[in-house]
C-alpha positions in Angstrom: -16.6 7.7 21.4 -13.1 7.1 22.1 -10.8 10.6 21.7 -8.0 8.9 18.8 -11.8 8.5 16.8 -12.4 12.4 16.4 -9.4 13.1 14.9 -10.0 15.0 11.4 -8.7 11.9 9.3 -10.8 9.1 10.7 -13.8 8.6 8.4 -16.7 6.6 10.0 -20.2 5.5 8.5 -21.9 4.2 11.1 -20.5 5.5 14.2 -22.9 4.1 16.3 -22.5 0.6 15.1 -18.6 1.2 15.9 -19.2 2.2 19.1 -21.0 -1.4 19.6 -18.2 -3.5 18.4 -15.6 -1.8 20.5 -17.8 -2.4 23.4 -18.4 -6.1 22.8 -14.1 -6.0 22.2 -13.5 -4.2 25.5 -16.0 -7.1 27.1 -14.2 -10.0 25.4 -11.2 -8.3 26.4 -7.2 -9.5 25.1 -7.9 -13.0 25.8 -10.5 -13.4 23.3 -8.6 -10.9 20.7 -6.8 -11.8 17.7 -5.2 -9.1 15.1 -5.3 -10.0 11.6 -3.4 -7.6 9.3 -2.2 -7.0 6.1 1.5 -5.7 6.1 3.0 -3.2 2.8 1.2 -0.2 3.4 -0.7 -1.0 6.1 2.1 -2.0 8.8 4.4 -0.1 6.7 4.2 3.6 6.0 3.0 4.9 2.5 5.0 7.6 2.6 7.9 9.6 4.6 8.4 13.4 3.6 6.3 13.2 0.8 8.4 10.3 -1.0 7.2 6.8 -1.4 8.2 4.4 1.5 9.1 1.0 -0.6 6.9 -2.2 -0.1 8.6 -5.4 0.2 8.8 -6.1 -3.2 9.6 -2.9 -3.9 12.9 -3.5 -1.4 14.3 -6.3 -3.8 13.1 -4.3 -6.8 15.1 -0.9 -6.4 18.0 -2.7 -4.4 21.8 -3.9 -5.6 20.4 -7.5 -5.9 19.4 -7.4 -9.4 20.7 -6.1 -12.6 19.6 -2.3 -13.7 17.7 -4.3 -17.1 15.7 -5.9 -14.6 15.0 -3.2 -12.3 13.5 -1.2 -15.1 11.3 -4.2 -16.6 10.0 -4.7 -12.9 9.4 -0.8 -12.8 7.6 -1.2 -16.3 5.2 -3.9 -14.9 4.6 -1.8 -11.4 3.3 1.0 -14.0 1.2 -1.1 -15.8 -0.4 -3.3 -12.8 -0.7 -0.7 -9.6 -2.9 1.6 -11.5 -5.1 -1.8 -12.4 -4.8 -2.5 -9.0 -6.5 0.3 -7.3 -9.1 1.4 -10.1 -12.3 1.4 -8.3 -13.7 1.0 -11.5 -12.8 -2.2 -12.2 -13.9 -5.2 -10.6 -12.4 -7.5 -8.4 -13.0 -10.3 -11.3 -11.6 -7.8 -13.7 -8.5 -7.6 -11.8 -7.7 -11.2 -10.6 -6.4 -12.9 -13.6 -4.2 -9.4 -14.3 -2.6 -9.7 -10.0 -1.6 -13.0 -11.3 0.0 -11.8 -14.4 1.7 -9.5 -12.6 3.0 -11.0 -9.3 4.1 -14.2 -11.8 6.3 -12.0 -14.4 7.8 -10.5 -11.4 8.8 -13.8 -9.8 10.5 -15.1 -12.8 12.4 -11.7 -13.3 13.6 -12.1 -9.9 14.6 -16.0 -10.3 16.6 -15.1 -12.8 18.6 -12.3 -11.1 20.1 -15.7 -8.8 19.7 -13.5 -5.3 21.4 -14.9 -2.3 19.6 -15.7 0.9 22.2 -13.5 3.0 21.9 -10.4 0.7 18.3 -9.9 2.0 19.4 -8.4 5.6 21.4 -6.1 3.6 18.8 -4.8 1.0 16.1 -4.1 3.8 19.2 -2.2 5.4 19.8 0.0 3.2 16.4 0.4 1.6 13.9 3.3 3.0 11.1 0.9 4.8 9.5 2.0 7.9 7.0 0.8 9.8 4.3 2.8 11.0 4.6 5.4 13.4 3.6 3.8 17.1 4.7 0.3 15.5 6.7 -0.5 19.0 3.9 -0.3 21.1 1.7 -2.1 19.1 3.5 -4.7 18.4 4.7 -5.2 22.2 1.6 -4.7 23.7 0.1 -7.4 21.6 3.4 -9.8 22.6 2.8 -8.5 26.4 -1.4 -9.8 26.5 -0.5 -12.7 24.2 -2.7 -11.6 21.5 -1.8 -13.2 17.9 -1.2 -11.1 15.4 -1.1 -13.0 11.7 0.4 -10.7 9.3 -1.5 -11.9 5.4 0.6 -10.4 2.9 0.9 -10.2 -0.8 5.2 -9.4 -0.3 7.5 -11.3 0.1 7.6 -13.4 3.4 11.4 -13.1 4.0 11.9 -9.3 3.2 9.1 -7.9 5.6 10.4 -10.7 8.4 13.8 -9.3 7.8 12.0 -5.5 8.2 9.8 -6.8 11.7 13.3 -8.1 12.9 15.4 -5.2 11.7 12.8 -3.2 13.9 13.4 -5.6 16.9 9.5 -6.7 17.4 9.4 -9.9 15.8 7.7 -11.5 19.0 6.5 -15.3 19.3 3.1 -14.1 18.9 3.7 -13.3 15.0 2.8 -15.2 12.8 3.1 -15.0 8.9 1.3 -15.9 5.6 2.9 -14.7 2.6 5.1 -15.5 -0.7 8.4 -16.9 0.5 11.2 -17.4 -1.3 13.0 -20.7 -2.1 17.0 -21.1 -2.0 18.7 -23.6 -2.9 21.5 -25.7 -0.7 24.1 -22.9 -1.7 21.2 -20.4 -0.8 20.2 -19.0 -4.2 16.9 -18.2 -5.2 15.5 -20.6 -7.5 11.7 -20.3 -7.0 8.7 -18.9 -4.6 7.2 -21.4 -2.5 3.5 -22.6 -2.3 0.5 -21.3 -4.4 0.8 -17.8 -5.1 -1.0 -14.7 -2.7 -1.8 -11.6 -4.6 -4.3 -9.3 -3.5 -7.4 -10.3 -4.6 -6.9 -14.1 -3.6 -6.4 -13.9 0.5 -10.1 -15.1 0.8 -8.6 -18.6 -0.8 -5.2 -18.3 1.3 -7.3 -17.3 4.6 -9.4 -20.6 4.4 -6.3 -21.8 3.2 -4.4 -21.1 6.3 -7.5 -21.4 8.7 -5.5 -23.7 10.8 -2.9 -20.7 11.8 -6.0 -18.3 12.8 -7.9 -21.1 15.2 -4.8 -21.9 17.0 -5.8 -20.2 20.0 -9.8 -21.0 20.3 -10.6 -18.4 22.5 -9.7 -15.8 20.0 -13.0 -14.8 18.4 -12.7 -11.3 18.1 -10.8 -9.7 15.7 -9.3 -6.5 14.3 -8.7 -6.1 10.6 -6.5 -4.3 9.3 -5.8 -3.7 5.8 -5.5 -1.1 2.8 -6.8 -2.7 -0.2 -10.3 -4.4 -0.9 -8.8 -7.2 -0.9 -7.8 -7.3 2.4 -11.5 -7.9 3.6 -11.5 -11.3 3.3 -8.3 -11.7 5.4 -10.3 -12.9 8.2 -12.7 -15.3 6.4 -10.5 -18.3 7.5 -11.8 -17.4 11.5 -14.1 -19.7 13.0 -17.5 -18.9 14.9 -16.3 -15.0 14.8 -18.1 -13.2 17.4 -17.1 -9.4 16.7 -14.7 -8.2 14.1 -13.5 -4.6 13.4 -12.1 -3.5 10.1 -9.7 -0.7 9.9 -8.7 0.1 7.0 -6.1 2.9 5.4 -6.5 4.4 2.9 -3.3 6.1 1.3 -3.6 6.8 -2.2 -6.1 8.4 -4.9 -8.3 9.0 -1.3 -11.5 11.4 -2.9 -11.8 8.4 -5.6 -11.8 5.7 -3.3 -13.2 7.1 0.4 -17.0 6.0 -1.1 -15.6 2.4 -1.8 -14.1 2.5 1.9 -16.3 3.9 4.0 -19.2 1.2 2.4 -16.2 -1.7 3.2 -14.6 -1.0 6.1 -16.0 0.2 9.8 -12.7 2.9 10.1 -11.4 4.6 7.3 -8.0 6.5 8.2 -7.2 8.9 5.7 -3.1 9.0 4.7 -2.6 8.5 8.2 0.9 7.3 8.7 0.8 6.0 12.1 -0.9 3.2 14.5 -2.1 6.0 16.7 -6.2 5.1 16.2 -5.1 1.3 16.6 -3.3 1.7 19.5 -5.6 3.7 21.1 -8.6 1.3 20.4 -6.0 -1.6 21.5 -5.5 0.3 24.9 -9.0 0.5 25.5 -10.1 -3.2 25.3 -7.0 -3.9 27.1 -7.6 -1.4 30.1 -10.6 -3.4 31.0 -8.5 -6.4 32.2 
């Protein structure tokens, strides 16, 4: 067992079948490896000192963009939906039609609030995102073996580009699948592009966007990473996949919700705030070539 897998918050069911996949990873080595991840709270940190880090929605949301009557009804509809969201007691069915509802009403508030294209570099500026501790050397290791990373997120496409480039590791190997915004010719928001991507529907936008994921045909392995159930799916867009590894962090209400992971995902990383047990695993497929 790799070292980075005995730390205290990594949660594994079936060690033994871990230890397998990694194997068949290392043999396939970066040539055969693509990275398929989620991005709020999974690329991004959760938390920093003990205060919530924002998510890209959350960037435009609590920002000098909009007006402080729309700030408020956006924080009204956070408090009613993110609870809905992670409920393990609900079912994904249960919650699909209510993502919707949400991401929707949150759209038009911020269509109506008549943001400008260049004020975006400015709100991720000053707002408190951060990516994950380690983010640097993931990111350029992945550039450096050219191994495609596709981030599949629920944000906002141009906020968490802005936040990669901010960071300086937007590489060529990035790729993105999210809800972009769209200005028009004097570079005001008048709508979101496309069909919507909430949480719950990245099965649909994976086989969607299965075109962006067999690119490179060699790339049948994959690592997962995501921090909701809905993130599972991600990957379902992947051709003929020979291995696939799901890591998966797990950052809020953790003694309700570590059953529902450990029975979903192969690593369960328990408010961990960095890409230490990714990079690690990373290293060691890599070392190999």
């Amino acid at each position: 067992m790799l070292p980075v897998l005995a730390k205290p918050n990594v949660c594994i069911r079936d060690r033994k079948r871990v230890e397998e996949i990694i194997l068949s990873l290392q043999n396939g080595g970066a040539s055969k490896l693509q990275i398929i991840s989620d991005f709020d709270m999974t690329l991004t940190r959760f938390a920093h000192n003990g205060k919530r880090c924002p998510t890209s929605h959350n960037i435009v949301d609590t920002s000098r963009l909009i007006s402080e009557d729309c700030r408020k009804m956006l924080k009204d509809l956070l408090d009613t939906y993110y609870p809905i969201e992670i409920d393990p007691s609900r079912s994904v069915a249960e919650k699909l039609p209510l993502m919707v509802e949400w991401w929707m009403k949150a759209h038009a508030f911020l269509v109506e609030q008549k943001i400008r294209k260049d004020q975006l570099e400015m709100a991720v500026r000053e707002s408190d995102a951060m990516l994950r501790d380690g983010f640097k050397p993931f990111f350029d290791k992945l550039y450096e073996h050219s191994i495609p990373l596709v981030i599949f997120s629920a944000g906002i496409g141009d906020v968490l580009e802005e936040i990669i480039r901010q960071a300086g590791v937007f590489h060529p190997n990035v790729k993105v699948v999210s809800n972009y915004m769209d200005f028009d010719d004097n570079g005001v928001l008048r709508a979101f592009k496309g069909e919507l991507i909430h949480t719950y529907n990245k099965r649909e936008g994976a086989l969607k966007n299965s075109g962006l994921f067999n690119q490179q045909t060699e790339s049948r392995n994959i690592i997962l990473l995501g921090d909701s159930m809905g993130d599972l799916s991600m990957a379902d867009g992947v051709e003929n996949t020979e291995n696939i590894l799901k890591i998966g962090f797990l950052n809020d209400k953790v003694e309700e919700r570590r059953e529902q992971y450990l029975n979903s995902y192969d690593i369960v990383l328990v408010k961990d705030e960095s890409m230490d047990v990714v990079n690690g695993i990373l290293q060691h497929i890599i070392a190999k070539n």
